[in-house]
FIZARO-685805 format. One line per field, with one value per residue: x, y, z of N, C-alpha, C, CB in turn; residue number from 1; residue in three letters. Coordinates in Angstrom, 3 decimals, decimal comma, padded with zeros to 6 digits, always signed. Glycine has a CB too. Layout:
N
n_px: [X; ...]
n_py: [Y; ...]
n_pz: [Z; ...]
ca_px: [X; ...]
ca_py: [Y; ...]
ca_pz: [Z; ...]
c_px: [X; ...]
c_py: [Y; ...]
c_pz: [Z; ...]
cb_px: [X; ...]
cb_py: [Y; ...]
cb_pz: [Z; ...]
seq: [NUM; ...]
type: [ALA; ...]
REM end
This chain:
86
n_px: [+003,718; +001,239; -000,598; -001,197; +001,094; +003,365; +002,406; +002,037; +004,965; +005,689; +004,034; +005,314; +008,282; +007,685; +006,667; +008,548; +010,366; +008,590; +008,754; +011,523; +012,054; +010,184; +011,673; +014,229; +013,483; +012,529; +009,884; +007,089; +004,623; +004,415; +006,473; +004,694; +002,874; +004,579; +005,032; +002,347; +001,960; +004,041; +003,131; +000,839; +001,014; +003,093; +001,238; -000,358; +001,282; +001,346; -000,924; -001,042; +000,414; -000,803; -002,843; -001,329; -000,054; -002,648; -003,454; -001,927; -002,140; -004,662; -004,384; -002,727; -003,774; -005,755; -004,619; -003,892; -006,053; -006,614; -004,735; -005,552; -008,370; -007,107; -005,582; -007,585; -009,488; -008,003; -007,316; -009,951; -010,778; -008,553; -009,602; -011,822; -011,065; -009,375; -011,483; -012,687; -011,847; -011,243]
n_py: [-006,590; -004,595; -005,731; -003,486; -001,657; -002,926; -003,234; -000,655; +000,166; -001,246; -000,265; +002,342; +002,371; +001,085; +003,377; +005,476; +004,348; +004,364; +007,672; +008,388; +006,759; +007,985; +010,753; +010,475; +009,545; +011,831; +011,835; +013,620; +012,509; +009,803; +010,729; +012,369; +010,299; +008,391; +009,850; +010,343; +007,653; +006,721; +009,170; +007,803; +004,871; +006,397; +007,187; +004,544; +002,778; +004,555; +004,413; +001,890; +001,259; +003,027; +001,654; -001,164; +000,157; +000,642; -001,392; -002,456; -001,098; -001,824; -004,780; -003,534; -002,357; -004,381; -006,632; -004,752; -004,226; -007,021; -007,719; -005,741; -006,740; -009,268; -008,445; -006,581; -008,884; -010,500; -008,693; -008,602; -011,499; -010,965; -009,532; -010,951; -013,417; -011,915; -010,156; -012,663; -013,687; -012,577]
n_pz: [-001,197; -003,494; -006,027; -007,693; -007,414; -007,912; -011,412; -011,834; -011,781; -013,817; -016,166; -015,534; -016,428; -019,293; -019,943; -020,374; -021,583; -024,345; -024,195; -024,604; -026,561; -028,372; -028,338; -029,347; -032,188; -033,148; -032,903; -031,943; -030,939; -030,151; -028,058; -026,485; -025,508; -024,040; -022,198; -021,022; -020,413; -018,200; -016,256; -015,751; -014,641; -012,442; -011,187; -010,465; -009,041; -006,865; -005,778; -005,271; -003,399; -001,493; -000,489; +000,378; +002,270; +003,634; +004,157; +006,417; +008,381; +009,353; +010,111; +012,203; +013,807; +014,287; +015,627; +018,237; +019,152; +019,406; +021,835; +023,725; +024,161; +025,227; +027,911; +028,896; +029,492; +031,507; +033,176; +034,056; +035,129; +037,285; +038,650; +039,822; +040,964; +043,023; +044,375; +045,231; +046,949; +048,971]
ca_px: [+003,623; +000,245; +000,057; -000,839; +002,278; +004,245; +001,926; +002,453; +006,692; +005,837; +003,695; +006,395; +009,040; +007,074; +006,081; +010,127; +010,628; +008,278; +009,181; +013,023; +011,791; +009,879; +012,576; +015,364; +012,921; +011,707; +007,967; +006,506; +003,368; +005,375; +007,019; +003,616; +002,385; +005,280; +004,900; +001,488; +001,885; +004,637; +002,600; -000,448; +002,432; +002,893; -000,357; -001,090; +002,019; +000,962; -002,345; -000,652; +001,547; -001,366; -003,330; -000,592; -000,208; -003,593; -003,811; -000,942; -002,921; -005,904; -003,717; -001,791; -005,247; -006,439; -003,850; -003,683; -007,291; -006,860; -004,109; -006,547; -009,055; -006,628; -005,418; -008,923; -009,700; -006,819; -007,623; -011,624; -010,038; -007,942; -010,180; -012,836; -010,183; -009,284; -012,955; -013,433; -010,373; -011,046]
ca_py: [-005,598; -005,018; -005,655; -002,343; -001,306; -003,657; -003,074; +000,603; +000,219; -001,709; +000,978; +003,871; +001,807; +001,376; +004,855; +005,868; +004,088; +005,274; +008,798; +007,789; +006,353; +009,698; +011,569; +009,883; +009,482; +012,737; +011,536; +013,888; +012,385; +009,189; +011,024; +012,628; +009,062; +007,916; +011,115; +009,941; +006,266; +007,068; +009,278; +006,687; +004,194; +006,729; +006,865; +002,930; +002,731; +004,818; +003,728; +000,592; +001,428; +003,146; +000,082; -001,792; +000,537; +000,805; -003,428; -002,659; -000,051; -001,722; -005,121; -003,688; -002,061; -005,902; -007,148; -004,337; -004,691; -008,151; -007,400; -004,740; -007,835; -009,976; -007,616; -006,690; -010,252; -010,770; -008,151; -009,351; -012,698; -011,077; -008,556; -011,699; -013,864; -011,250; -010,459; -014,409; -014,627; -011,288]
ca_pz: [-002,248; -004,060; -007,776; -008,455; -007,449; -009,453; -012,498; -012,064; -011,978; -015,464; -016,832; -016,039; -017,513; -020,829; -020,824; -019,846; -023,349; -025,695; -024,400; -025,558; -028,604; -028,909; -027,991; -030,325; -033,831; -033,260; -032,476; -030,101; -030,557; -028,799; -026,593; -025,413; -025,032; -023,200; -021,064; -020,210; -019,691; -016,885; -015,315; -014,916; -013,853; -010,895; -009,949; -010,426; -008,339; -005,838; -005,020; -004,513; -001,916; -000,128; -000,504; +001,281; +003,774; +004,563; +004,904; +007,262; +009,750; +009,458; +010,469; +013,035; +014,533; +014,879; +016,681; +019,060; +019,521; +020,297; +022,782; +024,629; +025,048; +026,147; +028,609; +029,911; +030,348; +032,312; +034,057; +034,787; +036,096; +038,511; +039,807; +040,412; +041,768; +044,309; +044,770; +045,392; +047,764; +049,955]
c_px: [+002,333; +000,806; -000,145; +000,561; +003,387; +003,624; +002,493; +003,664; +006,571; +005,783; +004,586; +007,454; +008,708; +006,872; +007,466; +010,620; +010,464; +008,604; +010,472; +012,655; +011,299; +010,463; +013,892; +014,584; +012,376; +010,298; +007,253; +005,021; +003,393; +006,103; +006,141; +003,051; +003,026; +005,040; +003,781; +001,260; +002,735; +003,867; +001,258; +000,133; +002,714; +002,306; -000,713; +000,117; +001,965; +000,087; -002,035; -000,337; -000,010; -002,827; -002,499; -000,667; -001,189; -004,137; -003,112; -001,436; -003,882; -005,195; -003,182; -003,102; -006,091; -005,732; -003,485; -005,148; -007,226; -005,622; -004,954; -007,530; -008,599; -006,234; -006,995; -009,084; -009,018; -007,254; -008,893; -010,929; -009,554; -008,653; -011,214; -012,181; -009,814; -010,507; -012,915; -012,556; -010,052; -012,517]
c_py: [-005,836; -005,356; -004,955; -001,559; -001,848; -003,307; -001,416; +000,969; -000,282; -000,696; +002,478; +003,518; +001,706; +002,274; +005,832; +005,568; +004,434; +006,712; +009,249; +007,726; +007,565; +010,602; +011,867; +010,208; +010,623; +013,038; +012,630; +013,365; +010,838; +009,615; +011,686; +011,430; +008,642; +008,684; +010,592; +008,639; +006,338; +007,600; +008,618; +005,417; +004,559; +006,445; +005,386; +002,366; +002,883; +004,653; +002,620; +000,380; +002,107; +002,422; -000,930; -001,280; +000,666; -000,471; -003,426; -002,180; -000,602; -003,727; -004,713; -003,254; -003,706; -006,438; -006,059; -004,322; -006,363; -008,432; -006,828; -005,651; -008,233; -009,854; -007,591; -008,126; -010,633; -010,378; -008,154; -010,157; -012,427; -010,531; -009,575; -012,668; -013,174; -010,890; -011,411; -014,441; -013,858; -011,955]
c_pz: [-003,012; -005,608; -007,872; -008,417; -008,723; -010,781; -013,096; -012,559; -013,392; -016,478; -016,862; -016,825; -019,137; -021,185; -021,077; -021,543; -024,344; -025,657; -024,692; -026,572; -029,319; -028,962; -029,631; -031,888; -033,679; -033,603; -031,328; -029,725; -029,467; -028,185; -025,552; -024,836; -023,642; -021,807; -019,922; -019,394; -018,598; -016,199; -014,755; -014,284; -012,597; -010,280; -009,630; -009,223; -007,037; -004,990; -004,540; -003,249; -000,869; +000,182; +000,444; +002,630; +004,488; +005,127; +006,135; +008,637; +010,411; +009,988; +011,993; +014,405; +015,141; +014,954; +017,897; +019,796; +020,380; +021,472; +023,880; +025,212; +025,444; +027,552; +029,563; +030,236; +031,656; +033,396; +034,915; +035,434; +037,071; +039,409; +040,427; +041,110; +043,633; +045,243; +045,526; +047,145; +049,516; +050,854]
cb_px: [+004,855; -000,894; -000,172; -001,766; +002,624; +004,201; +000,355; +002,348; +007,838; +004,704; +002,460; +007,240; +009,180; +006,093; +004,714; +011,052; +010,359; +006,774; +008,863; +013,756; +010,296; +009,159; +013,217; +015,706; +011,809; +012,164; +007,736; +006,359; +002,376; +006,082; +008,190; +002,474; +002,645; +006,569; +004,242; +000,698; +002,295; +005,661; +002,628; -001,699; +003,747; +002,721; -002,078; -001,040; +002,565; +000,989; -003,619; +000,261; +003,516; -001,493; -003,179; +000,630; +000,191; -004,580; -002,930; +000,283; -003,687; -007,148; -003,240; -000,217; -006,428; -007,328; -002,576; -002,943; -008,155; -007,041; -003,185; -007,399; -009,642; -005,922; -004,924; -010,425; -009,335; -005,557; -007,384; -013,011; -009,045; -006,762; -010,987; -013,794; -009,072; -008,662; -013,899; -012,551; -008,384; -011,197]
cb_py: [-005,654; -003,994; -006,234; -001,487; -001,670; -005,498; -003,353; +001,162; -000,916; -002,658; +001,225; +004,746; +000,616; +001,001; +005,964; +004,538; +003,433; +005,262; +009,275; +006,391; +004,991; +010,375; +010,743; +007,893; +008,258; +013,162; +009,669; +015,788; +012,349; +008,380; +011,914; +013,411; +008,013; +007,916; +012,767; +010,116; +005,034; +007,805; +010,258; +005,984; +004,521; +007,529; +007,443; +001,778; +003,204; +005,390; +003,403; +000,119; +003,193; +004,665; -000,525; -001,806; +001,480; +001,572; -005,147; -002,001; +001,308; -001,006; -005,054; -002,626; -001,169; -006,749; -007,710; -003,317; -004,684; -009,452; -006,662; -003,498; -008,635; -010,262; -006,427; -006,135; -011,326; -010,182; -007,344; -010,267; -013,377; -010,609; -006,963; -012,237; -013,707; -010,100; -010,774; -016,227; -014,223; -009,248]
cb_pz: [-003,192; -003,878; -008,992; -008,140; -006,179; -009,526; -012,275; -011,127; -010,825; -015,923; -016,252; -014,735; -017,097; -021,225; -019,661; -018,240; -023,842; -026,047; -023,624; -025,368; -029,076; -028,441; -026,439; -029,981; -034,453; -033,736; -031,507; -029,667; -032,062; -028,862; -026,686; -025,954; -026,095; -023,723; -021,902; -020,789; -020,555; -016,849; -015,372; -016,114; -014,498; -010,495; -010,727; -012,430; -008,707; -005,883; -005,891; -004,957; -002,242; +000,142; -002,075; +000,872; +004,037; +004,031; +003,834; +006,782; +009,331; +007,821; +009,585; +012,649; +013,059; +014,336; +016,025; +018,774; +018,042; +019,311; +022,361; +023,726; +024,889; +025,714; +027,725; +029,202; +029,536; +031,981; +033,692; +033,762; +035,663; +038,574; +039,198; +039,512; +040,766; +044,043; +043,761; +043,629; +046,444; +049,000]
seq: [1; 2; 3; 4; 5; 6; 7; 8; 9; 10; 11; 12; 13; 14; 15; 16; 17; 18; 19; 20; 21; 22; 23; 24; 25; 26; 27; 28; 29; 30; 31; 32; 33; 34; 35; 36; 37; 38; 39; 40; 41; 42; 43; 44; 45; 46; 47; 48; 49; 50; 51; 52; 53; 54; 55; 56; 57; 58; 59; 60; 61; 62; 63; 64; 65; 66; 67; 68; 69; 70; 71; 72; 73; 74; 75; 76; 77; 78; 79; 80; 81; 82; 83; 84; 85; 86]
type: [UNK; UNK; UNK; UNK; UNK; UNK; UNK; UNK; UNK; UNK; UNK; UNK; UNK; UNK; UNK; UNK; UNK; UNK; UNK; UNK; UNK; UNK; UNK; UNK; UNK; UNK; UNK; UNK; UNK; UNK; UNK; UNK; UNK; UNK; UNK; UNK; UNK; UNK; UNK; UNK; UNK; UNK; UNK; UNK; UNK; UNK; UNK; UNK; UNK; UNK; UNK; UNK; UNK; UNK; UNK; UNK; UNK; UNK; UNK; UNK; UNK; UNK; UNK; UNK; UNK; UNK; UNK; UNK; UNK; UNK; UNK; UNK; UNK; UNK; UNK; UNK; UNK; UNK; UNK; UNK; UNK; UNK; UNK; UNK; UNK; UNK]
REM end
């Protein structure tokens, strides 16, 4: 999990609050706050996640890469083997 993610889940929670607290004391100028700090919470949230996922692609891309060499190699060796042997 990145930290922006986690940071983000903080930030909507805090902003989830003051827009309660704004809600309840009849603040709307805290409950516009709150309004906004959730939704930068989303976003800090979300970038996270596609921050993760893109470590994950870019990960799974270099190990299938190094499968594909291994593979070709393999496959050099045998074809010079058989070469060698014919």
């Amino acid at each position: 999990m990145d930290k922006d993610e986690i940071k983000g889940k903080a930030k909507e929670a805090t902003g989830y609050i003051k827009e309660k607290a704004g809600e309840m004391m009849n603040d709307p100028d805290l409950e516009t706050e709150g309004e906004v700090e959730k939704a930068e919470g989303k976003v800090q949230h979300a970038w996270g996640k596609a921050k993760d996922t893109a470590r994950d692609v870019v990960d799974e891309a270099e190990d299938t890469a190094s499968d594909v060499a291994g593979d070709a190699e393999d496959a050099a060796h045998d074809a010079k083997r058989d070469r060698d042997a014919a």
